[in-house]
N, C-alpha and C positions, 0 to 999 in steps of 0.2 A: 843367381845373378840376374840382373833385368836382361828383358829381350830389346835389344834393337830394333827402331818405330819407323822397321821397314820390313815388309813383306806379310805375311798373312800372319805371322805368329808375333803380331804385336803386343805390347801390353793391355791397351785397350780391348782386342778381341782376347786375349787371355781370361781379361778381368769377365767378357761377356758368355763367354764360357764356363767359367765358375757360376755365374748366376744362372746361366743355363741349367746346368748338372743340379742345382741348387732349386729351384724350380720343379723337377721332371719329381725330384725326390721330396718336394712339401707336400707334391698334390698326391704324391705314395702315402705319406705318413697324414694325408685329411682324410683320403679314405679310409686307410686301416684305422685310423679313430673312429672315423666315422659306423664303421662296421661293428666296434667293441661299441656302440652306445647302441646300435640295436638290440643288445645283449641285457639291454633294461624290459624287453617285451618276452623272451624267450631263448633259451640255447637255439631251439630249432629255426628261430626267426633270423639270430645272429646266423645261421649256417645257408641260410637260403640266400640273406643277400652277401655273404662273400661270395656266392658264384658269382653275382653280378660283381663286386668292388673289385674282383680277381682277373676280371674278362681282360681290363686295360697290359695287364702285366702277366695273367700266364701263359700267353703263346709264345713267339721264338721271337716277334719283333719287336714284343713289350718286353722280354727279359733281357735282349739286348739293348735294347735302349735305358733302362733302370736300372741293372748294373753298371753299363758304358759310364750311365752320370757321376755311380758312387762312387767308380774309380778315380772319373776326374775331376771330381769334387774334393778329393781325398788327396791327390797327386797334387792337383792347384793349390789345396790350404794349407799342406806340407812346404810347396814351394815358397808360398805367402811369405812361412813364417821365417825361412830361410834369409828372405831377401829381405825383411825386415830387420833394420840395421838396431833399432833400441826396441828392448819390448818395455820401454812407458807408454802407457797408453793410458787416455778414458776407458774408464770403470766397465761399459759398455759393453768395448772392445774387448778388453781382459775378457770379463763374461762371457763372450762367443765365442772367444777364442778355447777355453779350458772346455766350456761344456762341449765344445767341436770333437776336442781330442780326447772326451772321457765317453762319447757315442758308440766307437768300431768295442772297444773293452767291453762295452755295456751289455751291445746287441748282439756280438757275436755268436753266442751258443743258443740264443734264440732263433738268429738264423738258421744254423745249423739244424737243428731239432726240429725245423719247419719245413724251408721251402729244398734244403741241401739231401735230408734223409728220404722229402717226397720224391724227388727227383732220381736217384740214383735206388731207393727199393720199395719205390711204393706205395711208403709209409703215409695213411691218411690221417693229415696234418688238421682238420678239422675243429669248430671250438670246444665241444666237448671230448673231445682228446687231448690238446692241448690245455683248457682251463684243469680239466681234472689232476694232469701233470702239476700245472701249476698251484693250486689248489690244495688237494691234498696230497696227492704223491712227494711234490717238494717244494714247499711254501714259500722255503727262503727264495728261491728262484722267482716266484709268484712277485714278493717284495724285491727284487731283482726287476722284474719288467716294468713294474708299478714306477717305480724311480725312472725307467728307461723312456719310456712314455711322457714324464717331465720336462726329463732334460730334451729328448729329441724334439720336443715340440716349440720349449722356450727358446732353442740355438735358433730352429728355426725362425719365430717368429723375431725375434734381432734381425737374422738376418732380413729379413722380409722388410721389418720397421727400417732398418739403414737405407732398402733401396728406395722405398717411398715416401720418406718422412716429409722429402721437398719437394713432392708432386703438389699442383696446385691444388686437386683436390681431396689432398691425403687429408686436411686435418680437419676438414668439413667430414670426412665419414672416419675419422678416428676415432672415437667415442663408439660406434656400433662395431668395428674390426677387433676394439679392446675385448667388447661383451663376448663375441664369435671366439678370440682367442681363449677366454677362459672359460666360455661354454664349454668346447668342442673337448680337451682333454677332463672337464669332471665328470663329463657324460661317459667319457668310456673308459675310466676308473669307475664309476657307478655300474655300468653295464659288466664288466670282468666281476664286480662283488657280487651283482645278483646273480649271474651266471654261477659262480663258483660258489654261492650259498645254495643255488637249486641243486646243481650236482651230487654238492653235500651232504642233500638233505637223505635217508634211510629209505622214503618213500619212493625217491628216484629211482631205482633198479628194479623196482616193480611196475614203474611203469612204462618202460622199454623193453625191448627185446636184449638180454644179457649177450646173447652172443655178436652184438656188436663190434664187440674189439678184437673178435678171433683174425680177423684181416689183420691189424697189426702185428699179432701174436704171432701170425706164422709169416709174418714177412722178414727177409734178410738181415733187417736190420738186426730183430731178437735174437734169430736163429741163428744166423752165421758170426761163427767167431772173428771172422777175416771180415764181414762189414763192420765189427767195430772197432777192429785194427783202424781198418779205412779211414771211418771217420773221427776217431781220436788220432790221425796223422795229419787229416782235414784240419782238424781243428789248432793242431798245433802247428801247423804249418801258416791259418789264418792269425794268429795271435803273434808269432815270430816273424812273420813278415812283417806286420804294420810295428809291432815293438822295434824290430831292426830299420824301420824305413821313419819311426822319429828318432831314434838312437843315431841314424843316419844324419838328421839333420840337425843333433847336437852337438855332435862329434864335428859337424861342417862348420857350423856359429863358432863353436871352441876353437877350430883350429882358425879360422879369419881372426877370430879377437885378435888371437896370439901372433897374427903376422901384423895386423893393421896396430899393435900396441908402442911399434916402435915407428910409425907412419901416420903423425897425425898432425891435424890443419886446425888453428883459431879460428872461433865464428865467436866478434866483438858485436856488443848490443850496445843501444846508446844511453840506456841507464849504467856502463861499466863493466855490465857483465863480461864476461870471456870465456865462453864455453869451449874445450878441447876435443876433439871428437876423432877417431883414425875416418883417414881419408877415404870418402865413397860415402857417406853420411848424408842424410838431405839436410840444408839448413831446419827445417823443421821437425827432424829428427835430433839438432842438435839441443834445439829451443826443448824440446822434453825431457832430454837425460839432464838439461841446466834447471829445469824447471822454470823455465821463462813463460808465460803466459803466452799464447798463441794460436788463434784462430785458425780451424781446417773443416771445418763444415762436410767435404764429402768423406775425410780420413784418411788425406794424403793420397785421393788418386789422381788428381791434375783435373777432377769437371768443375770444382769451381776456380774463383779465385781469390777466396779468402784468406788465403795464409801468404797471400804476395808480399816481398817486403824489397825495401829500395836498397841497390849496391852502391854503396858513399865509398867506396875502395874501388878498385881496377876490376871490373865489367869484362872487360872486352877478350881478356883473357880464362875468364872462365868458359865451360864446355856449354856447346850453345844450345838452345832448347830445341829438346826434340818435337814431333807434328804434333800431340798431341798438346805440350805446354803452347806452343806457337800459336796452334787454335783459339785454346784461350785468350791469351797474351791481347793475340789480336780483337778478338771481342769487345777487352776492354778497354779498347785503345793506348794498350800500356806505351812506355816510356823508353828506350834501349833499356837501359839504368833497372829496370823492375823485373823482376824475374817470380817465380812458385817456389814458394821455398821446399813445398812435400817434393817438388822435382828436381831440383838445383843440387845436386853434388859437387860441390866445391873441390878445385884440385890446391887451392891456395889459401894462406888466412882473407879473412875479410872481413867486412863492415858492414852489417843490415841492419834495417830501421825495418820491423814489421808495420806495414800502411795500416791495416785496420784496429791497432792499439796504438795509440799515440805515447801511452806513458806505461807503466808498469799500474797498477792498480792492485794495492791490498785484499779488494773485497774481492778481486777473481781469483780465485784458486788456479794452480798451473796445470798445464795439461787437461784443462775442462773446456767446456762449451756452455758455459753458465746461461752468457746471454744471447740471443739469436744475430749473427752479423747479418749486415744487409742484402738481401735477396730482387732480385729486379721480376717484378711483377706488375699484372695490368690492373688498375686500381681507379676507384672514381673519387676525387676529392672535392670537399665541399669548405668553402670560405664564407664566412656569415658575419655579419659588422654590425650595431646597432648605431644610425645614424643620427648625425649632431646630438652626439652624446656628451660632449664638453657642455653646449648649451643648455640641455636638459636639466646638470647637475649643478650647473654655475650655483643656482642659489639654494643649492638643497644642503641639509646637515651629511657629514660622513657616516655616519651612521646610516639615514635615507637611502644614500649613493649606494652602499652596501648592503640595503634590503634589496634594491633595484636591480643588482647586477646576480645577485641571488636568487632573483626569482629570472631573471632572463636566463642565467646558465640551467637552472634546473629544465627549463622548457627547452631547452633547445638539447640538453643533454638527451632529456626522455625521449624527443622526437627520433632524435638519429639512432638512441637503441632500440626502440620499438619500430625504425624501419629493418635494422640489421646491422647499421654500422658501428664504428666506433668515434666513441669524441678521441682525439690528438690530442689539442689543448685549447685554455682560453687564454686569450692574451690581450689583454686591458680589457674592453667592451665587445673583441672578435672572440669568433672561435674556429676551430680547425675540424672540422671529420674526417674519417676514412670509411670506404665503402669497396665492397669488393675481397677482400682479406682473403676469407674465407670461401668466394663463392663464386661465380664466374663475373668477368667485365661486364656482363650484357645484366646479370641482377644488381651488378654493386651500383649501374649508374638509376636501376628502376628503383633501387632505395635511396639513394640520393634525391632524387626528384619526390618521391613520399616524404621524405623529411625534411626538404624542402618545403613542399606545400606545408605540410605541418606546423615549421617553426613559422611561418608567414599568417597563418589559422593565431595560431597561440599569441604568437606577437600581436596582432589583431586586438585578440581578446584581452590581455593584460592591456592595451592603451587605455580600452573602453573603464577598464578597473578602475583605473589610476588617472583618468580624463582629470577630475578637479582637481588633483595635484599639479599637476606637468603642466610646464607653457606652452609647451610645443604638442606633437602626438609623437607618438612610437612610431619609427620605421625602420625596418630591415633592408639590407643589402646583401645579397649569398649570388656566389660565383660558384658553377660547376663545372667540371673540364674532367678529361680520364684519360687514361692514358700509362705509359709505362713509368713505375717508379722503383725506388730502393726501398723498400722494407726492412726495418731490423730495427733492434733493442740500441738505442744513441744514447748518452750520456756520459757521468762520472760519476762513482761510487755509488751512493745510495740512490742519485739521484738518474735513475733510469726508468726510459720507457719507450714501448712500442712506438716506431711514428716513422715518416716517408720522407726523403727529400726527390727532388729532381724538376724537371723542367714543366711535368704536369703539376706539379704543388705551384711552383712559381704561376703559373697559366692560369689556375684556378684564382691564387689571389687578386692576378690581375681581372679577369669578368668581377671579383667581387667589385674592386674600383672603377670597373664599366660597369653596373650596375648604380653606383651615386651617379656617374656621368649622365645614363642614359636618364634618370631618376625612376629608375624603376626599380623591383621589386627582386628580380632574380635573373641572373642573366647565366643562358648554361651555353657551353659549345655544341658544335652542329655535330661530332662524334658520340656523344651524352645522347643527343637526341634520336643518333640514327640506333645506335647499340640497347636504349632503351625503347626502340618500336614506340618511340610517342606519337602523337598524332598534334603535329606543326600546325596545321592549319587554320591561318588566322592568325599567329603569332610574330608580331614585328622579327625582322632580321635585319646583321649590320654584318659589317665584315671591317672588323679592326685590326690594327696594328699593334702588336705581342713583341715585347722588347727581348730580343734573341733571335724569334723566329725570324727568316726570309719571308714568307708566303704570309698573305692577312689571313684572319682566321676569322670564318663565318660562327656568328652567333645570334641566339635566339634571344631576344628580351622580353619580358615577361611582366605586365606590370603589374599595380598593385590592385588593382580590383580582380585581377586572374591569377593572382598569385597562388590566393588558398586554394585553388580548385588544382585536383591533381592530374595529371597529365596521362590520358590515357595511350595504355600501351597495348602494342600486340601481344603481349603476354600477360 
């Protein structure tokens, strides 16, 4: 059952304990990879630095603390799955979920044969004791760890991706984390094959001292009959506890089903659906066993608030949000009316509109996370106009008009990717970028201002092209402003794509139309300028009136004979 989001043993510090315990044990299993890929230079080399990769965890405060985790790492995602009212889930999720609970089955007699039998007779656990077990003594085992090494690496690394995915600079160094994940476990399936091919080889015994393994041979473990009582009680005792402690919690799902089957609540959607669900269900818990399409970005723990949706039925009687939905709630200024639906357990039927799907849509499969919902981040935006362009084309063929506009989007396309950014869109003779996506506020406004200059360069140089065609000359107007926006995948059906709204897009377009006014070349805000370390100096400023804003907003204007020149920064 959930804990009450009161006192220390909240949900939130539950869930930060899980990632604790989750944590202490990935940087166990880098090292111990790390150590099987030494094993590509030598046995002897693998054996020297496990003194060192061993130091963290085999004294009394590292084995307390690295078991402490795997307990409650193992007790938490026991618990997890208990309170977890549907198991439909993203694909993902499934996946981390099964390879979580195919780990304790996996690893345990590797345990055991290692750090359980050192500890209690002695036994040096060593790699050329253990590859050669593994190896030749009993191979199948060998292809046993080989698999275990897989899986323990891929749960983790989910896990790990879940918590980062939406850090601002996760996906700027995703592409090298990917390379590291699938280095790090070929290296030490590589390092175990040459190991256990040197071992194997006839020559090896001749060139060590044979009576190496007499230490094992006469320790308790061989010798005493009663040590392997012991540890065939060990081991049966580790294998039946975690089988009876999920057995435990299917026996608990089974019997809730069975109670909750004759106690259950309507959740109505506004395309008709009517999902059934027994009572204690989160509304977006119900959206998945209906398969209604719905948005959860974090996975139903209440840090975002994507999966909010509106109560169009009686509110005020449902059970009220506890601190953490509140938190949120509040952030986003919600509504009484708007609730989380991954937190909302309804005591009664009801009526929810999910806010960030407006309609059911064919091309999204249910229960996914196809396209990215809107994320609030600090972003530089750029608005770019090509001026008296009705004039320009008055007397030109259509055709002409759409050479023209062809060669303006490529040039201003090129410019913003070859600073960093991205084009949004073009919309008649304007166009839209984004800068910063990917990378911090303080670079996305210094590539704004590079692509700036640039498209002011290029536009330049196309007028001079095209001088004996045109009546007029070529000029540009680009507005730059930065500041927090929504990010995410907007549209309908097919027709999706990355792109920003909020009150810094609106801002940006307005400098674009303070730059006709001023008739100048670029006009950016005085946060652009301060975030990109440019050097002002010399550069007109105004301070205008922004429809929304209370306060004027100081701006730099830029004309057109400084336009192409790029604005040096402190960086």
């Amino acid at each position: 059952m959930a804990v009450a989001d009161t006192g220390f043993f909240t949900e939130r510090n539950i869930r930060r304990a899980r990632l604790g315990a989750g944590l202490v044990m990935f940087v166990f299993v880098t090292l111990h990879l790390s150590n099987h890929a030494v094993g590509l230079i030598s046995v002897n080399a693998a054996d020297d630095a496990r003194r060192l990769f061993m130091i963290p965890w085999r004294n009394p405060v590292g084995t307390v603390v690295l078991y402490t985790a795997i307990f409650i790492h193992m007790a938490l995602a026991l618990r997890s799955l208990y309170i977890r009212r549907s198991l439909v889930m993203p694909k993902g999720e499934l996946a981390q979920i099964a390879l979580g609970l195919a780990i304790p089955l996996i690893i345990m007699d590797h345990v055991i044969g290692t750090r359980v039998v050192h500890e209690l007779y002695n036994y040096v656990d060593n790699y050329e004791t253990i590859v050669r077990l593994l190896w030749i003594t009993s191979p199948g085992n060998g292809v046993r760890q080989a698999l275990a090494v897989v899986i323990v690496w891929t749960h983790g690394c989910i896990g790990l991706h879940y918590w980062l995915r939406y850090r601002p600079w996760y996906q700027a160094f995703s592409p090298l984390l990917l390379a590291l994940a699938i280095l790090l476990p070929v290296l030490a399936l590589l390092g175990f094959v040459e190991m256990g091919r040197t071992i194997a080889e006839p020559d090896y015994e001749g060139l060590v001292d044979t009576g190496r393994y007499q230490e094992n041979l006469n320790s308790r473990y061989y010798s005493d009959p009663d040590a392997q009582r012991q540890i065939a009680m060990i081991r049966a005792g580790l294998y039946g506890g975690f089988s009876l402690a999920l057995l435990t919690v299917v026996l608990a799902r089974s019997r809730r089903r069975w109670k909750e089957a004759t106690d259950q609540i309507a959740v109505h959607y506004p395309a008709g659906e009517t999902i059934k669900v027994p009572r204690g269900f989160t509304v977006l818990e119900a959206s998945r066993l209906g398969g209604v399409p719905h948005y959860s970005v974090c996975g139903g723990k209440g840090q975002c608030s994507t999966c909010r949706v509106q109560i169009l039925s009686d509110y005020e009687g449902l059970p009220p949000p506890d601190k953490m939905e509140q938190t949120t709630l509040k952030r986003i200024n919600a509504a009484p009316d708007v609730r989380l639906a991954c937190q909302l357990r309804p005591n009664h039927d009801l009526t929810v509109v999910p806010l960030l799907i407006p309609a059911t849509e064919a091309a999204l499969p249910a229960n996914t996370q196809e396209t990215s919902p809107g994320r609030e981040r600090d972003i530089a935006v750029l608005f770019c106009d090509m001026r008296n362009f009705t004039t320009l084309t008055e007397p030109r063929l259509p055709f002409d008009i759409v050479f023209l506009l062809n060669r303006y989007f490529a040039l201003v396309g090129k410019a913003v990717e070859q600073a960093g950014g991205r084009v949004d869109k073009f919309i008649g003779d304007g166009a839209m970028a984004l800068f910063g996506i990917n990378t911090s506020p303080e670079e996305g406004c210094r590539q704004a201002l590079r692509a700036a200059a640039t498209i002011a360069e290029e536009i330049e140089k196309l007028g001079e092209e095209l001088a004996h065609e045109l009546s007029i000359p070529l000029h540009i107007a680009i507005g730059i402003h930065t500041g927090p926006a929504v990010v995410g995948t907007m549209g309908y059906g097919r027709v999706r794509s990355l792109t920003a709204v909020g009150d810094t897009v609106n801002v940006a377009s307005r400098l674009e139309h303070a730059a006709k006014e001023f008739d100048a070349a670029i006009v950016i805000s005085e946060p652009v300028a301060e975030l990109a370390g440019a050097d002002m100096e010399g550069i007109e400023s105004h301070e205008i009136s922004v429809r929304g804003r209370a306060l004027p907003l100081k701006v730099y204007v830029i004309s057109k004979d400084k336009a192409a020149q790029p604005l040096q920064g402190k960086a």
